[in-house]
C-alpha positions as CSV (number, residue, x, y, z in Angstrom):
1,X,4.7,3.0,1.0
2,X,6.6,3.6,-2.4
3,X,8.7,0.2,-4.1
4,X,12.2,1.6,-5.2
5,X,11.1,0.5,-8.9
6,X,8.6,3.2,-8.3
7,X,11.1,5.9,-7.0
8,X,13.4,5.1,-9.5
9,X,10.4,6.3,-12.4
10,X,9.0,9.4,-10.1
11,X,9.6,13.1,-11.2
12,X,12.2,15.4,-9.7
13,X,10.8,16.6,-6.2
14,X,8.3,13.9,-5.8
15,X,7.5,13.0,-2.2
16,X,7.4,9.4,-0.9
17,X,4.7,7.9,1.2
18,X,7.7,5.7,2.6
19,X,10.0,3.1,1.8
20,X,11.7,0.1,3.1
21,X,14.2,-2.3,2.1
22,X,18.5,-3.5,2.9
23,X,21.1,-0.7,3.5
24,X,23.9,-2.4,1.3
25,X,26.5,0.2,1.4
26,X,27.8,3.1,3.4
27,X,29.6,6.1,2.9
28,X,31.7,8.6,4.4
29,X,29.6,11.1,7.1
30,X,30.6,14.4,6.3
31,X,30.2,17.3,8.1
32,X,30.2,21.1,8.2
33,X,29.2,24.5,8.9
34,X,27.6,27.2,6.8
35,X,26.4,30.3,7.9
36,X,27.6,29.6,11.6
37,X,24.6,26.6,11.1
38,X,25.9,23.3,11.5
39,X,25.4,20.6,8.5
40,X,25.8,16.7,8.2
41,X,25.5,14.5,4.8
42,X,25.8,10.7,4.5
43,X,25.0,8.6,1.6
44,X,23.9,5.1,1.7
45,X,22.7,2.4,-1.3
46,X,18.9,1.0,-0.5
47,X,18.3,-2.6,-2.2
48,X,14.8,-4.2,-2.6
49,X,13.2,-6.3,-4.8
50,X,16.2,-6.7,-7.4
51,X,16.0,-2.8,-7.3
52,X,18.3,-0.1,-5.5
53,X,18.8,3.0,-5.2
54,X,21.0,5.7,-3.6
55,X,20.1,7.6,-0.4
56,X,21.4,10.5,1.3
57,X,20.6,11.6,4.7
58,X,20.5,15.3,5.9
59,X,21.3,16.5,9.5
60,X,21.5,13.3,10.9
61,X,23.9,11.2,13.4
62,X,26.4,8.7,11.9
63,X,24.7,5.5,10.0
64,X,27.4,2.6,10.9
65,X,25.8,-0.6,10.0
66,X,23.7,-2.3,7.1
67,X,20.9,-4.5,7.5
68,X,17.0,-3.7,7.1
69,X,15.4,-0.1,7.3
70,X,12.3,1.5,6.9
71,X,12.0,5.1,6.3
72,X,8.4,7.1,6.5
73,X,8.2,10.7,6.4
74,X,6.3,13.2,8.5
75,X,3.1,14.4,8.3
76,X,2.7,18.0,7.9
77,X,-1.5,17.7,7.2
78,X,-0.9,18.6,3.5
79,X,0.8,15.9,2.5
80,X,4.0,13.5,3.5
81,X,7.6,15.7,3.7
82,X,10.7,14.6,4.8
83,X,11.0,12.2,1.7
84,X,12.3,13.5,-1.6
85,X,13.5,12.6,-4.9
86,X,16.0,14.5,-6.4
87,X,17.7,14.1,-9.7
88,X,21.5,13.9,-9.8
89,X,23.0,14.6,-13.1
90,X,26.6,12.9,-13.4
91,X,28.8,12.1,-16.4
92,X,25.5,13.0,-19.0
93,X,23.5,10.4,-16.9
94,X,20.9,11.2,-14.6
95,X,20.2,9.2,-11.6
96,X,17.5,9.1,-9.3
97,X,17.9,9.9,-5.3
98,X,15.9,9.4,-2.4
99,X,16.9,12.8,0.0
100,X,16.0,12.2,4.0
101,X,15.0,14.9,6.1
102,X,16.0,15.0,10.2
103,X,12.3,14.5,10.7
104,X,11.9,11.5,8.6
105,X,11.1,8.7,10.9
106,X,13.3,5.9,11.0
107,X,13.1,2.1,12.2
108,X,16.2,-0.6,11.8
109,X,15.7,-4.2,11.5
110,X,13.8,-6.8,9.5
111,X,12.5,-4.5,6.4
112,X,8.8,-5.1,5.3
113,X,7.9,-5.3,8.4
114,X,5.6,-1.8,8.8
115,X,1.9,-2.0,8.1
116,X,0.7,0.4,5.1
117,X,-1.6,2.1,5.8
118,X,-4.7,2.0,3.4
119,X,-5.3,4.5,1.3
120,X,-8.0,7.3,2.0
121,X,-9.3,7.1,-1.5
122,X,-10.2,3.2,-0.6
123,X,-12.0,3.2,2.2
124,X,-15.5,2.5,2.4
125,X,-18.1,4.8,4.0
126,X,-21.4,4.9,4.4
127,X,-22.0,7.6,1.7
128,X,-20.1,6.2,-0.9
129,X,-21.4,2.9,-0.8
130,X,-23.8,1.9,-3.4
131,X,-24.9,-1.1,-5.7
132,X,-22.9,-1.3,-8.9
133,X,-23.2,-2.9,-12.0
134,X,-20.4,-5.5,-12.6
135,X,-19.8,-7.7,-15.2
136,X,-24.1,-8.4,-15.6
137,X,-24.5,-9.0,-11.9
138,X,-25.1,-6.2,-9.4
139,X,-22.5,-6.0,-6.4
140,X,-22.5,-3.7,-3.4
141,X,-18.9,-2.8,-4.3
142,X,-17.9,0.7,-2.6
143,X,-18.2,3.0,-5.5
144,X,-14.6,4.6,-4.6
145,X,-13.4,1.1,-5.2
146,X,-14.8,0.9,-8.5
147,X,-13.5,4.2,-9.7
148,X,-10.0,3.1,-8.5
149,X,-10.5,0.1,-10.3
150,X,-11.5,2.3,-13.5
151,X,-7.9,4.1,-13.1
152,X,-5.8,1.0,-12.4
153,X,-7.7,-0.5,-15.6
154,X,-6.1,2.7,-17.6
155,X,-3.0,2.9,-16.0
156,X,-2.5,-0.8,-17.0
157,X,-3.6,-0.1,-21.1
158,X,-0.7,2.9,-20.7
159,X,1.8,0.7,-19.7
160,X,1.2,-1.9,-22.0
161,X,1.7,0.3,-24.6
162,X,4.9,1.0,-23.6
163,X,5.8,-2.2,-23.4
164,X,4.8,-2.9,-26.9
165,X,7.2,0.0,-27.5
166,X,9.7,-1.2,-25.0
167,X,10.0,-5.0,-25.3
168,X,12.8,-5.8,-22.8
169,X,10.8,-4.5,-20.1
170,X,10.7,-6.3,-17.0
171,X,7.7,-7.4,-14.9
172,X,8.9,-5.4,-12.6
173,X,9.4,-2.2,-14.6
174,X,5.7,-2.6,-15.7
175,X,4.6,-3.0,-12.7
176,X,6.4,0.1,-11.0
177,X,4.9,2.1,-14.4
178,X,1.5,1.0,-12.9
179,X,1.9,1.9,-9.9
180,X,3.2,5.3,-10.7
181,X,0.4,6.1,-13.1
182,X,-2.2,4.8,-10.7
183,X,-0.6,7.2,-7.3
184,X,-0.1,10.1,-9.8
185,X,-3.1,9.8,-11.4
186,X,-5.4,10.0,-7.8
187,X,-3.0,12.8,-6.9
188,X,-4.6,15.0,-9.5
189,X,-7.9,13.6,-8.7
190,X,-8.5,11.6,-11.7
191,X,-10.4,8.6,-9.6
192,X,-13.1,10.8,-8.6
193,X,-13.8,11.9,-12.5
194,X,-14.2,7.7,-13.4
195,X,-17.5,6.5,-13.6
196,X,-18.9,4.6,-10.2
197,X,-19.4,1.4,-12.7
198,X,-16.6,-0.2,-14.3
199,X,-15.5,0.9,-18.0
């Protein structure tokens, strides 16, 4: 499950693991036909955490009310689809939107309320469990936990040095720059390069 601060940092065509949050605003349905195929658009604003940003909905029926929503996407087996951000270019200024599929899966009411799943890179098996060395002391710390921990420890020295460079950012700007560098990061399989004791 993605934060929006998150969404709002992620590259063109990135596809979220989900999102939840308030529908604050509603816009026109519109639609159409193209190619004797039938076509539907509707934009929305998501708010969460002090952050929002703009949806828009594909082939879907009429959204009439506001109130809490969570969005997840399908899973194809290589990966979650149905979520995408998209850059929108307007006036000079580019702004960052969250494109729903029809198969996205969505649930109205109280948002927050879906469980996240854990991550497969976290979970603890019998093969890669072992005693690690931590801080002097040996710990039977899974040694996919520790290599996470090695990434999240590096992602956290990158975005400090941005905010050294960028002092007006906000704690929660920093922490959506962690977050971003820690899920791209095990995307292109840097956890499983870190060491199985920590750095």
């Amino acid at each position: 499950m993605n934060t929006i601060s998150q969404l709002l940092i992620a590259d063109e065509g990135y596809s979220s693991s989900g999102v939840t949050g308030e529908i604050t605003n509603i816009f026109e349905h519109k639609s159409g036909e193209k190619n004797g195929k039938p076509w539907s658009i509707q934009t929305a604003v998501l708010e969460s955490g002090g952050s929002s940003i703009r949806l828009k909905f594909w082939n879907m029926a009429e959204i009439k009310d506001k109130g809490g929503i969570t969005i997840l996407p399908t899973d194809s087996g290589k990966g979650p689809k149905g979520l995408t951000v998209k850059d929108n270019e307007w006036q000079g200024k580019i702004n960052k939107e969250l494109h729903i599929g029809d198969k996205a899966r969505i649930s109205w009411g109280e948002s927050g309320s879906v469980e996240v799943e854990e991550s497969p890179a976290s979970v603890t098996t019998a093969e890669n469990t072992q005693v690690v060395q931590t801080s002097g002391q040996a710990s039977s710390l899974p040694a996919s936990v520790v290599q996470n921990i090695n990434v999240m420890d590096i992602c956290i020295q990158g975005a400090t040095h941005l905010r050294q460079k960028y002092p007006d950012m906000t704690d929660d700007q920093f922490q959506a720059i962690c977050s971003c560098f820690f899920i791209e990061g095990n995307k292109s399989g840097l956890n499983k390069s870190m060491p199985s004791t920590l750095l």
